[in-house]
Each structure stands twice: as C-alpha cells, then as structure tokens.
N, C-alpha and C positions, 0 to 999 in steps of 0.2 A: 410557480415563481418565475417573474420574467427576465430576460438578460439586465434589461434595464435595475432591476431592484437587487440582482447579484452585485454587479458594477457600482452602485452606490453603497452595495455593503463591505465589497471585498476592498475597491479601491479609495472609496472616502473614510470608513472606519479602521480598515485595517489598516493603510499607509500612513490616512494623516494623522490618527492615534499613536500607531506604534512606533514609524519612523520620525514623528515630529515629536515626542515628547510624548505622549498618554494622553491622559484623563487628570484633570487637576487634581482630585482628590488621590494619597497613596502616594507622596512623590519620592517618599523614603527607600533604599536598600531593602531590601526582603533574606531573610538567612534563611541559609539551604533547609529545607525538612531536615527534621532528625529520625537518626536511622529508625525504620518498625515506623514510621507513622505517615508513609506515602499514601496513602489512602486508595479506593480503588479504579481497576483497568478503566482505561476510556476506549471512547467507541464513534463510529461515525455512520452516518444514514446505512451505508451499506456495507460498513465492517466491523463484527460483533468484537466484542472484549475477548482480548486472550484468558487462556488459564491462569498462563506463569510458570517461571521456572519452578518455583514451589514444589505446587500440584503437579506437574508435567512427571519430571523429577522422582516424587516421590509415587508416582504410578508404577503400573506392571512395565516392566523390558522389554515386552511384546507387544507392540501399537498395532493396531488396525485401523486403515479407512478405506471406505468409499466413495468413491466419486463418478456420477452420471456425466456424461457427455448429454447434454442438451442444443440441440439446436432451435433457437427461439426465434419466433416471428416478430417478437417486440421487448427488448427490455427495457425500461424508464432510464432515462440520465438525467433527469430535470431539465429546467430553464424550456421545457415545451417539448422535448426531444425525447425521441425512442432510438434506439436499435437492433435491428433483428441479428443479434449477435451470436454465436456460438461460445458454447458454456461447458465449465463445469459446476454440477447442481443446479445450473438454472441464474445464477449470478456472474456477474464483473466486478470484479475479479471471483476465486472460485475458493472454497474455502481458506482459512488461515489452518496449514498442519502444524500442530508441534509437540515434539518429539526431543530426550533427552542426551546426550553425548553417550554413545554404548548402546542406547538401547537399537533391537530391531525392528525395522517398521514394514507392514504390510500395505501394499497398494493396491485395491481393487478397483481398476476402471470399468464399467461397466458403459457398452459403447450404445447409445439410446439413438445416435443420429443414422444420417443418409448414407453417410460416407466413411472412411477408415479414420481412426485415429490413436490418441496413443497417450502416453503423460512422462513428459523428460523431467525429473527435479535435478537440479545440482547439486543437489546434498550427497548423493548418491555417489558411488566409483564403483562402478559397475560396467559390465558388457552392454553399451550403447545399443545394441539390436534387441536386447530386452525389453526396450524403451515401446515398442512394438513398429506402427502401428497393428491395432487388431479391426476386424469387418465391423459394420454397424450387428447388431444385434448377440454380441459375445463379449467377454468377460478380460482384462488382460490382467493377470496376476503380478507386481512384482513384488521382491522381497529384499531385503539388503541391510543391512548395520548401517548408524551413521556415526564418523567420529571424529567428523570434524566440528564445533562449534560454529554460530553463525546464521545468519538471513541469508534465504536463496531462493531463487525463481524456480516453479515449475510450471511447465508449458505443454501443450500437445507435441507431440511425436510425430508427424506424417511425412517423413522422408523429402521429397523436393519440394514440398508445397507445406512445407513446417511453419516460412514466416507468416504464410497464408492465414493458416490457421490458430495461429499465436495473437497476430494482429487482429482478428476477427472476436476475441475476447475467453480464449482458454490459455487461461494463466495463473495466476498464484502467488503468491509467498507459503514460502516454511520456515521455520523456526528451527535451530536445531542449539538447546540450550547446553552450557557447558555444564558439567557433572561434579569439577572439584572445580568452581570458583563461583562464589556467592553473589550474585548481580546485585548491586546496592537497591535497595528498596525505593521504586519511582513510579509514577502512575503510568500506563504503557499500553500502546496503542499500536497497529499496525497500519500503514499507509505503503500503497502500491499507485508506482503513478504509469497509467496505459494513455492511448492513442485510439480513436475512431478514424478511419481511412474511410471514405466514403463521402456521399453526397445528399445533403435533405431535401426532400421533398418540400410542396409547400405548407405540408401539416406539419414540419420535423421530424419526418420517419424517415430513418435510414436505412436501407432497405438490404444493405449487406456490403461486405466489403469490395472495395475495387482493387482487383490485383495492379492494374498501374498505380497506384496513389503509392500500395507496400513497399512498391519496389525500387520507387523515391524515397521513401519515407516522407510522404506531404501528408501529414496528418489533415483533417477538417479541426479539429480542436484535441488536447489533450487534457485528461482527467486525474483527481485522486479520487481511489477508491472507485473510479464507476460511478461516478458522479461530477455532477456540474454545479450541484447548489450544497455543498456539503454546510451545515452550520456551524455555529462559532463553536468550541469545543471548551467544556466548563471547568476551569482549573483553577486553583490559590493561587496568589502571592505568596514564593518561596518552595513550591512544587518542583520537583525531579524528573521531568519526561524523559521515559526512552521511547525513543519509535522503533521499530523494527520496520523500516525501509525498502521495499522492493521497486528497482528502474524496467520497469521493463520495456520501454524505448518509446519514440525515435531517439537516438542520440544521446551524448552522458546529459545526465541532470546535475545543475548546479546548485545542493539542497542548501538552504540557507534560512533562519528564523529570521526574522526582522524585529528587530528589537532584544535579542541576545546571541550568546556566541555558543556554541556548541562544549559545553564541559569537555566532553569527551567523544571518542568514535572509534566505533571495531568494524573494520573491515578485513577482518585478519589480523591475528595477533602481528607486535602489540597494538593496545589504545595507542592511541593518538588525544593529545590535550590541547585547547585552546584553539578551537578552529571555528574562524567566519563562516566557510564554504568549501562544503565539500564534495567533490568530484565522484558521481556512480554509473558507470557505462551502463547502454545498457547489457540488461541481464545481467546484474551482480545484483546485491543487497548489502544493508553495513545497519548498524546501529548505531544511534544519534540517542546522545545524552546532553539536557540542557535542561535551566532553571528557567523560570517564571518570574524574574528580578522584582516585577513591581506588579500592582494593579493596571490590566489595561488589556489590551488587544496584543499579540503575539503572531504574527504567517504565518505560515512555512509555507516556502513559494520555490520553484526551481528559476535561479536568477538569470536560466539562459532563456528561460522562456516566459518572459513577464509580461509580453504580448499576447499572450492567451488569459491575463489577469480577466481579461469582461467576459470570460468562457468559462470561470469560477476556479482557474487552476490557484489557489489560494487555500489552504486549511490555515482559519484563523485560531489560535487559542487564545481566552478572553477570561478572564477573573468575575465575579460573581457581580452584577448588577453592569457592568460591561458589556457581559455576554448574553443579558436580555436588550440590550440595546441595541446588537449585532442582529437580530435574527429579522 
C-alpha cells in the first residue's frame, strides 16, 4: 500500500467525510447501544482483540505471561517500510497484558537478544531494580499484585540507555481492569501510539535506531499500533467504543475523534465527561469512551500531530458500506 493511496484514504475519506458532514445517506441521530448488546472486541492489522473485563475478571488471581525479547532484522510497518526494531514477541507494539484489580500477575521475560534488557510496567509499585535489566540468554522473573485500575505502559528496563531501547520498539500497553465497577458494555480496542527515530534507506528499510534523533525526540514518522496503513475499522451507527490508549511518546498526544466527542475518560479516577481532546503525556495511558453518532467515517488522530496525517497516523472508524469504501 503506497503513501500516495494512504493520504487519499486517511485525508480525503476521513477529513472530508467526517469533518465535513458524512455520507449523504444516515444523516439522523443514532441512540447509544443498549446495554448487553455492544457487540464484539475490535481489532487492528497489528493489535488483536482484548478478552475484556468479563473474562479477565472472572479468570484465576494468578496471571502469568511471557514475553521474548526479540531483536529483528525487519519488521513491516506498511506504506513500503520495515524496521529492524527490537521487540517484545517479535511485534510493535508487544503484547496487550490484562489483568484484574487484586489479582497477582507474573512476568516472565525471557531475554532472546544481544544485549541486557528488562520490562518496567506502571501497573506495578514495586522495587524499581527488580525491573532488572537481565543478560541476553536468561530469564527475569517478576511478580507483584495490581491495585490500581487503569491503561499503562510497559517498556524495557536498561538502566541509562532505557529510552534507547523503548524507542527502538519494546513496549506495550496493560490493562488493569477494575474488580467492583462494571464497564458499560462497548466494542473495545486497544491503540498505542510509538515513534520510529531512524532513517530509510532507498528500499525503506530502517536499519535501527539512531540514538541522536532519541535524544531530540525527532521522530521520522509516528504510528498507531505499529503501523502505517492501519484500515478503516468496522463499526454501527450508535456503537459505544472504548479504546484503551497507550502514548508512548514523543511528547503528550492530543487524542481527539473527528466527528464526535469523547462521552467519557478515565485517566484516574474520577471520569471525566464531555471532552473534545484529551491530553496523554507520554508514558501514561487513559480510556476513551465515545459513540458512533451517525453513518460514516470517524479518526482518531493525535491533533498535535496531524502533520504526520500522509504517514497514516490516523485510525479511521467507518460504519458498514463506508468502511468498504475506505480501504
């Protein structure tokens, strides 16, 4: 998929549709879903469907995961582009964990690459040296309660050379769902927006990060998901989305849909109601709650950075017959 046919899709379909008025057909009010009939998780090229509070919830108190440290020679971003980024599992961003208010969760990092590394979540209140890092070819165990509700970043651990390797593509969202408060029933998706520092070649291979660009924070372009050509994302008129949000930088993101307002937003108790745009430094997380007013195209775009729009930083959400005309 080339830049050229991102940019006709992101900035012709998505702006002139959503911020101009839609799609002729639909031009009515849509009422919120009713409760029990949100229908299910959404998903994007490179971020699978959550469980849910639900299921999470009603699982064992004792979580376990695993996660490889990868260092790759190429991973896909679309729009022509690779980068030989450093992982966790082998993806950008690295799995979605989640985990319930109370419960204990175990981390098993298992270190596959060249060099030391480690895995900080903010979920955690914990002895920060636990964080590790550990040598390439050993194991770093943590373990810990979580009890705070909430979206939160985790990242590699490597002591002075942490944003190095942060930036370089080992990161994350967690989930950490509340125990006694029932999340109203909405179709729910997780979105993490990173940064490649680096420079393409003339194939679009990026060949690894540049610690000057980090240290600026000059990105070459900024993503969601780990990707550049995300598609439109398939929802009704009248749909409940919550995203679970991860910024994990450069600089705060100014999240914002185009073409509705944000119902609601937890970044710490309490919600908050009624908001255009809301402000995420980075390395924090929040959930975004908002409806699907009408038929038509929906962004979610960071409004400090809409100059990265022809670089696909744009997840459009599009209603059925819409959202084959998006892709």
């Amino acid at each position: 998929m080339t830049r050229a046919f991102m940019l006709m899709v992101l900035v012709t379909a998505a702006v002139d549709l959503a911020a101009c008025g839609g799609p002729p057909a639909s031009r009515s009010e849509a009422a919120p879903a009713a409760p029990g009939t949100a229908g299910p998780a959404l998903a994007t090229r490179n971020m699978p469907a959550v469980a849910g509070q639900q299921k999470t919830c009603a699982g064992p108190r004792n979580k376990s995961f695993d996660l490889d440290v990868v260092e790759t020679t190429g991973v896909d971003l679309g729009m022509g582009f690779t980068f030989a980024a450093w992982t966790y599992n082998g993806h950008v961003p690295g799995p979605t964990i989640e985990a319930c208010q109370g419960d204990t969760v175990t981390l098993n990092v298992h270190n596959k690459g060249t060099t030391s590394h480690g895995l900080d979540t903010h979920a955690f209140k914990i002895d920060a040296r636990k964080y590790g890092p550990t040598p390439p070819n050993t194991t770093l165990t943590i373990v810990k309660a979580v009890e705070t509700p909430g979206v939160f970043m985790y990242h590699c651990a490597a002591g002075p050379v942490t944003d190095l390797h942060i930036k370089s593509g080992i990161h994350g969202a967690m989930i950490v769902y509340p125990r006694n408060e029932q999340l109203r029933p909405a179709r729910e998706i997780v979105v993490v927006e990173d940064a490649v520092y680096g420079t393409a070649d003339a194939h679009g291979h990026i060949p690894g990060t540049d610690p000057a660009k980090t240290a600026k924070n000059d990105q070459l372009f900024s993503m969601f998901n780990g990707r550049l050509d995300n598609e439109a994302v398939p929802v009704k008129a009248g749909d409940l989305v919550r995203m679970y949000f991860v910024n994990v930088g450069p600089w705060t993101s100014a999240a914002h849909v185009i073409g509705s307002v944000f119902d609601r937003v937890y970044a710490g108790a309490p919600w908050v109601q009624g908001v255009q745009t809301f402000p995420v430094p980075a390395g924090a997380g929040a959930m975004f709650e908002f409806y699907i007013p009408e038929a038509g195209v929906f962004p979610f775009v960071d409004h400090d950075k809409l100059a990265y729009l022809p670089f696909g930083l744009a997840l459009a959400f599009a209603t059925e017959g819409v959202a084959g005309q998006s892709h």
